[in-house]
C-alpha beads as a LAMMPS data file, in Angstrom:
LAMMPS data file: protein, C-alpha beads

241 atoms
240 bonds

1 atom types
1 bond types

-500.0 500.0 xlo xhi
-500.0 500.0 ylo yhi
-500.0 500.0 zlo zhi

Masses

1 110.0

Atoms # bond

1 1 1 -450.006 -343.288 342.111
2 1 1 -453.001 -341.266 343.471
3 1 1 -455.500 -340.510 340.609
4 1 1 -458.553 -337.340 341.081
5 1 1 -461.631 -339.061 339.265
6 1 1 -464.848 -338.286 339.130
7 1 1 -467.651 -340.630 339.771
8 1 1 -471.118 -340.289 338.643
9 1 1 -474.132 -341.785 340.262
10 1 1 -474.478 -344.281 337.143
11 1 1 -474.753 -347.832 337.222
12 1 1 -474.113 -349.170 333.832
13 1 1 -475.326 -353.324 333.676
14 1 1 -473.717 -354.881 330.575
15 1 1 -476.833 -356.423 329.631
16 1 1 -479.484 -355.117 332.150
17 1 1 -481.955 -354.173 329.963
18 1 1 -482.204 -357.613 327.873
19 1 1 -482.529 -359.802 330.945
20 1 1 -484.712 -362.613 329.992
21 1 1 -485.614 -365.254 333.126
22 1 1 -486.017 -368.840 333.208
23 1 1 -487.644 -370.699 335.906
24 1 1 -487.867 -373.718 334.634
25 1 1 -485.479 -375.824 332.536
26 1 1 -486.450 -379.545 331.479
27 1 1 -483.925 -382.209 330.743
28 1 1 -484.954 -381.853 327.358
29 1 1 -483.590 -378.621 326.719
30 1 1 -480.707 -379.073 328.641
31 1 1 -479.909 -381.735 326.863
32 1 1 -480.321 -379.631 323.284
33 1 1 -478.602 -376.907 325.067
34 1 1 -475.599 -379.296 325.822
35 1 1 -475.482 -380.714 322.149
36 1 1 -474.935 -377.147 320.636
37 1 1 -471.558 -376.243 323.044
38 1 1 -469.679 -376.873 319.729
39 1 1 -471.934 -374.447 318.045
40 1 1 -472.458 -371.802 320.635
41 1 1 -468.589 -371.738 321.337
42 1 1 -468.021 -370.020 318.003
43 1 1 -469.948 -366.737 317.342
44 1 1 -469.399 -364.088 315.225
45 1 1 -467.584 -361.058 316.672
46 1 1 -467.421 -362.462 320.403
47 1 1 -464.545 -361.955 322.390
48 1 1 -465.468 -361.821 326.264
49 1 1 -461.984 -362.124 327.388
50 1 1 -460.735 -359.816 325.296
51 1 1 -457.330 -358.621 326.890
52 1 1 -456.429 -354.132 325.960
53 1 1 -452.500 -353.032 325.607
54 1 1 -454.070 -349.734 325.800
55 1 1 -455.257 -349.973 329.394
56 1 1 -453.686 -351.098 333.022
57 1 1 -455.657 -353.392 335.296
58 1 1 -455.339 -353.310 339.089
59 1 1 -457.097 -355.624 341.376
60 1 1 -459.186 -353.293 344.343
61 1 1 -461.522 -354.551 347.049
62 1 1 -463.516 -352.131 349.293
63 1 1 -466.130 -352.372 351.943
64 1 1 -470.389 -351.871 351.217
65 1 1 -472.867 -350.343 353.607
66 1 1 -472.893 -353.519 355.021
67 1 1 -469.607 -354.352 355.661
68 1 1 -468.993 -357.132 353.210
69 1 1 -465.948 -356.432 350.885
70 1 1 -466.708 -356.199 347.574
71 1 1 -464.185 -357.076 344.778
72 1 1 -463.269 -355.219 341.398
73 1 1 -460.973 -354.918 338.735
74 1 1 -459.634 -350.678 338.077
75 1 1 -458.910 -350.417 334.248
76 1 1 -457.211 -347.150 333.814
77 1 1 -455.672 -345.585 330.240
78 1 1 -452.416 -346.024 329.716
79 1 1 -452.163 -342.331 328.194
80 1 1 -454.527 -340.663 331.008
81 1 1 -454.081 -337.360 332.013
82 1 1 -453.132 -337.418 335.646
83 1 1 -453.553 -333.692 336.731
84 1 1 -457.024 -333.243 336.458
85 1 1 -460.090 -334.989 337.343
86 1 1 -461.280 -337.842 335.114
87 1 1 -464.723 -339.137 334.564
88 1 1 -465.494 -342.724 335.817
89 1 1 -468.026 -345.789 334.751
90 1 1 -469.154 -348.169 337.213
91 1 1 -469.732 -351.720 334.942
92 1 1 -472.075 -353.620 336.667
93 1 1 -472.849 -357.705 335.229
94 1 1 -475.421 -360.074 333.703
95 1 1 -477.526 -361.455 336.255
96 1 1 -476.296 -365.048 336.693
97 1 1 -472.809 -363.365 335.856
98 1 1 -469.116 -362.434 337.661
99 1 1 -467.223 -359.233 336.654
100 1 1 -465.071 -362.156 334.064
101 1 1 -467.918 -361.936 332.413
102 1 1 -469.050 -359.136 329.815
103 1 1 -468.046 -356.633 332.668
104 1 1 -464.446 -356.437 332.498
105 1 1 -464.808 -356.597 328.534
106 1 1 -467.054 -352.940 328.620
107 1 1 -464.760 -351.957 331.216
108 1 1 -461.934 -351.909 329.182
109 1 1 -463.841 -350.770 325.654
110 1 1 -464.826 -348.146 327.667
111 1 1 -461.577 -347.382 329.135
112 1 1 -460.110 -347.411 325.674
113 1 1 -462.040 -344.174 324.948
114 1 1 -460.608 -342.479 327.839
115 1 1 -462.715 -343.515 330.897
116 1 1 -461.462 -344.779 334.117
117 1 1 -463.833 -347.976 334.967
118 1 1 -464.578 -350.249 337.637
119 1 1 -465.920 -353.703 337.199
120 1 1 -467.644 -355.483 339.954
121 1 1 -468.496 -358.533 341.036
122 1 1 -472.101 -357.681 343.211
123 1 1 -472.250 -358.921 346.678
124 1 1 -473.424 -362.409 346.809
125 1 1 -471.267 -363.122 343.380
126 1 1 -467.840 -363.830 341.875
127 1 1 -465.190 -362.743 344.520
128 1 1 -467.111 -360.215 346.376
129 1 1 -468.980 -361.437 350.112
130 1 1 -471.802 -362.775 350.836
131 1 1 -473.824 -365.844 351.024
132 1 1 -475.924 -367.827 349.844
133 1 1 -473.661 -368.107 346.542
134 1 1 -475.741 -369.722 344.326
135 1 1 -476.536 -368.310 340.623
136 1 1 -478.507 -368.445 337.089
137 1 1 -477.336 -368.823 334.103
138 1 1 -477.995 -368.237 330.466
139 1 1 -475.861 -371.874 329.110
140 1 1 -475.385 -370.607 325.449
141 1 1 -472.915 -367.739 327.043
142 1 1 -471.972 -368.631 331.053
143 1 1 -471.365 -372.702 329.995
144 1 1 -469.351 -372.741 326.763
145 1 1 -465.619 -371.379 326.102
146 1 1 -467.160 -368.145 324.819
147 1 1 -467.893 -367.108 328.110
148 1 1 -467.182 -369.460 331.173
149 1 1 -466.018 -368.413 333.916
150 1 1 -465.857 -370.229 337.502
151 1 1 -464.568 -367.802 340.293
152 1 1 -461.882 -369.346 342.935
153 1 1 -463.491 -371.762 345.199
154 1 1 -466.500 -372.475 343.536
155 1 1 -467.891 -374.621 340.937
156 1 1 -469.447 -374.980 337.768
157 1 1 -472.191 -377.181 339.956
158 1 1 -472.654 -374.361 341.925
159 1 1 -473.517 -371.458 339.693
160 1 1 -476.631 -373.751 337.866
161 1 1 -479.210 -374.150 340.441
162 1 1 -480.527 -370.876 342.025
163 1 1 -481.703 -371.463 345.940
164 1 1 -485.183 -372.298 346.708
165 1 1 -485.481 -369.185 348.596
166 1 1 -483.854 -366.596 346.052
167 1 1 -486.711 -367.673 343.684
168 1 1 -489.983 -366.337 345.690
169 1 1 -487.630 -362.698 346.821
170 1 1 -487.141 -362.973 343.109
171 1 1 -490.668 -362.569 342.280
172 1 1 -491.542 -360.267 344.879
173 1 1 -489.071 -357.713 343.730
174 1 1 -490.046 -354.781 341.562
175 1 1 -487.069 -353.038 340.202
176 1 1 -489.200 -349.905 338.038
177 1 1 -491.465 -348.969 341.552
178 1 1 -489.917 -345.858 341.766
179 1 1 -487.156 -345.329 338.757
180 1 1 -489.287 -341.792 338.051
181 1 1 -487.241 -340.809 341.156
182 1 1 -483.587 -341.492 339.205
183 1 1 -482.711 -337.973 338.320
184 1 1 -479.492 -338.805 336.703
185 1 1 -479.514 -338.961 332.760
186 1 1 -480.514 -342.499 331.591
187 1 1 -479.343 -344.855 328.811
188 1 1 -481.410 -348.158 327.709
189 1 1 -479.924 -350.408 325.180
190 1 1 -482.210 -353.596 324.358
191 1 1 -482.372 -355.923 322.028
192 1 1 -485.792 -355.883 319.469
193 1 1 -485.852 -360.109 319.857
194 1 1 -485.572 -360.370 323.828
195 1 1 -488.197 -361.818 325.701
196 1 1 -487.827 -359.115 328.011
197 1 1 -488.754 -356.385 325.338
198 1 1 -491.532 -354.910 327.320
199 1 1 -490.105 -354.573 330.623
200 1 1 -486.936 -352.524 328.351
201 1 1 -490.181 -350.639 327.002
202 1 1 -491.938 -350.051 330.236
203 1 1 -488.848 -349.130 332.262
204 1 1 -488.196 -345.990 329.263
205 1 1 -491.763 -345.010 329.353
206 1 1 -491.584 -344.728 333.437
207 1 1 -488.060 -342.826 333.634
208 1 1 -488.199 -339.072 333.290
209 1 1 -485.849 -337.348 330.949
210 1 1 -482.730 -336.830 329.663
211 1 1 -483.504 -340.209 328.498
212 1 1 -482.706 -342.170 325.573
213 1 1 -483.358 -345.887 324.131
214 1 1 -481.237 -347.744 321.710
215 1 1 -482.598 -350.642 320.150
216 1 1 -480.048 -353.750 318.856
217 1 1 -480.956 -356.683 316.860
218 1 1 -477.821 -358.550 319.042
219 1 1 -477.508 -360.435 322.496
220 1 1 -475.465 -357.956 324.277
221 1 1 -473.144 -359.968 325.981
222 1 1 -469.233 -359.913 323.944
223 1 1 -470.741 -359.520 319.860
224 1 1 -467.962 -356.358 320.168
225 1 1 -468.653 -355.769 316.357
226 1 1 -472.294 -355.601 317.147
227 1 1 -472.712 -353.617 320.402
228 1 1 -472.565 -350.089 320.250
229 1 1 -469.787 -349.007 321.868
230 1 1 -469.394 -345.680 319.923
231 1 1 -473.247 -344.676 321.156
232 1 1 -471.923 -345.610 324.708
233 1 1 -468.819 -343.263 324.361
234 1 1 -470.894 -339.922 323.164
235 1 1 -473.367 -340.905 325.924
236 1 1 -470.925 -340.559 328.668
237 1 1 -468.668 -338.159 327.443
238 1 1 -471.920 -335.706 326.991
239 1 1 -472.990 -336.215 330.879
240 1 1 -470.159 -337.080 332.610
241 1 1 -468.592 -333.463 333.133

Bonds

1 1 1 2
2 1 2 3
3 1 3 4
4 1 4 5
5 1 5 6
6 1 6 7
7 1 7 8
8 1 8 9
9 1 9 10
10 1 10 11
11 1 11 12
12 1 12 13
13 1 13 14
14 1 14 15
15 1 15 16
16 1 16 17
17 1 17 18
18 1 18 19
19 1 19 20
20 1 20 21
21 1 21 22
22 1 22 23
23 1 23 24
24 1 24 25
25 1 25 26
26 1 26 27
27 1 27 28
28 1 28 29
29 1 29 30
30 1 30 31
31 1 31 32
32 1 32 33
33 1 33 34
34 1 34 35
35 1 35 36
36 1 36 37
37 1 37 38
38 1 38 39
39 1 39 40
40 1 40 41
41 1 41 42
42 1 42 43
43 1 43 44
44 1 44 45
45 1 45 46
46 1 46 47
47 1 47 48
48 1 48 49
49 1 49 50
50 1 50 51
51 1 51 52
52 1 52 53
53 1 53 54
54 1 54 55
55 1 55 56
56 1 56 57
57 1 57 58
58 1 58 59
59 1 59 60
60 1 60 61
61 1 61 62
62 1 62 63
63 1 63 64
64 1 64 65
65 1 65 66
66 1 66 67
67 1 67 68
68 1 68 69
69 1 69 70
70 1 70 71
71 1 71 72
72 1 72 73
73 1 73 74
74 1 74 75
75 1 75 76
76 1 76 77
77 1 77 78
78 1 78 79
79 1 79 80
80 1 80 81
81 1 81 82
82 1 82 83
83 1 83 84
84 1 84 85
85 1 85 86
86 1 86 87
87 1 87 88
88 1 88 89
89 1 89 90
90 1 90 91
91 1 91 92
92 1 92 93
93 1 93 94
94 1 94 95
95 1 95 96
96 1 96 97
97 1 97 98
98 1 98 99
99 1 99 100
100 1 100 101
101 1 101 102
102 1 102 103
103 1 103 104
104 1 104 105
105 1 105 106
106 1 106 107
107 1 107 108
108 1 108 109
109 1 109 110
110 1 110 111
111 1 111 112
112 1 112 113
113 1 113 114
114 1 114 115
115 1 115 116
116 1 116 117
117 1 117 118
118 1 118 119
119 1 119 120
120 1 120 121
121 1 121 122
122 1 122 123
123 1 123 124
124 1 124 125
125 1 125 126
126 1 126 127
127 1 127 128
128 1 128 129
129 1 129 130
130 1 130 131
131 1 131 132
132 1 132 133
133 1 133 134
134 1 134 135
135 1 135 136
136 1 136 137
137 1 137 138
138 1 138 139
139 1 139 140
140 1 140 141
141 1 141 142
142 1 142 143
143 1 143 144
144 1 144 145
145 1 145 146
146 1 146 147
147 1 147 148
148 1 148 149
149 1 149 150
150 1 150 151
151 1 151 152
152 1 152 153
153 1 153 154
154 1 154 155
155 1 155 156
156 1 156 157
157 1 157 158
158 1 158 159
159 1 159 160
160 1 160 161
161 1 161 162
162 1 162 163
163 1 163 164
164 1 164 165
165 1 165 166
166 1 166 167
167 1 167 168
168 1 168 169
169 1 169 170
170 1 170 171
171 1 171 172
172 1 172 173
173 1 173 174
174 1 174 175
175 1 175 176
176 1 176 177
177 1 177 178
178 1 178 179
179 1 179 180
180 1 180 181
181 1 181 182
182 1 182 183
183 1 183 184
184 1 184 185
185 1 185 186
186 1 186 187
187 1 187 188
188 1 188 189
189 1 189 190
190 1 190 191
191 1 191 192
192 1 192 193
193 1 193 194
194 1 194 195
195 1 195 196
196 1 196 197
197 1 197 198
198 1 198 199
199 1 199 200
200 1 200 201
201 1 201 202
202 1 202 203
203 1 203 204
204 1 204 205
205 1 205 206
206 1 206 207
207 1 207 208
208 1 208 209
209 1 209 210
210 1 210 211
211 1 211 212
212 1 212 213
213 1 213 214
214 1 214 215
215 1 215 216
216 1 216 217
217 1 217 218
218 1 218 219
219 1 219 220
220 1 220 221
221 1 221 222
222 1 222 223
223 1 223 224
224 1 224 225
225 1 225 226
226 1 226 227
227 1 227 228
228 1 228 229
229 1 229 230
230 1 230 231
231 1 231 232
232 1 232 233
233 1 233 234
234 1 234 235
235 1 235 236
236 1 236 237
237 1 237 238
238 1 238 239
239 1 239 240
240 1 240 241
């Protein structure tokens, strides 16, 4: 069945604007991070595989610019209209994440409210191509049954120790040069206790309007009683026409 949607130049990372980075891990703290599993497993409101009877999932793969197929999951609603065109989201993850991950989870809140979305797993991640495959990870969410997920054909071993070389391109990489160019109307959600508060601060300050900022007192991950899915909603439904 052929849908007509309408895609927006928007990019919407689950938890983009909270990123906090960690070079460094001693055994120490991996060791305290490995003691609270039990702990970290339960949290209030979390459900990252949470599973919609409102919605219908279809696998989809397409080619990038580059040529390397990229792999999603389509969640469409189940009462859609299918005469006329439909807005759609683009649900990009976590860094150090796959689409399993908090993606496919705002996908399908977000598809609950009437839009057709598209989780993706980036190139270089989850099912999509592209190599080297190696990953970060936040262990509290990625490591623990609230939110593990190992794609196909790779390994929990694999997605804990970022390449040598990924680290230094890491660094050199400046994602808010030139966001005053992003014309399109911009959304940041970010959490008041993140260590990455001021880069959430500075990227606001840079962007030119519309532009709005949302602050949360809640890791943005799967808390779906916390994160605020009904400011989401009005958001798109005001600019996606």
């Amino acid at each position: 069945m052929k849908h007509r949607v309408l895609i927006p130049t928007l990019l919407m990372s689950a938890i983009g604007a909270t990123t906090a980075f960690a070079i460094e891990q001693t055994h120490a703290s991996r060791n305290i991070a490995q003691a609270s599993v039990q702990q970290s497993a339960v949290v209030e409101g979390a459900d990252n595989f949470h599973k919609s009877d409102q919605v219908t999932m279809q696998r989809v793969t397409f080619k990038n610019q580059y040529d390397m197929q990229v792999v999603g999951n389509l969640f469409i609603p189940k009462d859609l209209e299918q005469n006329i065109q439909n807005p759609a989201i683009i649900v990009g993850h976590p860094m150090g994440a796959v689409k399993e991950q908090s993606s496919n989870l705002y996908a399908q809140k977000l598809a609950e409210q009437g839009f057709i979305t598209l989780a993706i797993d980036l190139s270089f991640w989850g099912e999509s191509e592209g190599s080297p495959r190696n990953q970060r990870e936040f262990f509290d969410f990625y490591r623990t049954p609230r939110g593990e997920f190992t794609p196909e054909g790779s390994s929990p071993e694999r997605t804990t120790k970022p390449t040598m070389t990924s680290v230094v391109r890491f660094m050199n990489y400046y994602p808010l040069e030139r966001i005053e160019e992003i014309d399109r109307p911009l959304l940041f959600i970010a959490c008041t206790d993140a260590h990455s508060r001021e880069f959430s601060e500075d990227a606001y300050n840079r962007a030119v309007e519309p532009k709005e900022i949302v602050w949360v007192h809640v890791d943005l991950y799967d808390r779906v009683n916390l994160i605020p899915f009904d400011k989401l909603t009005s958001f798109f439904t005001q600019h996606l026409q």
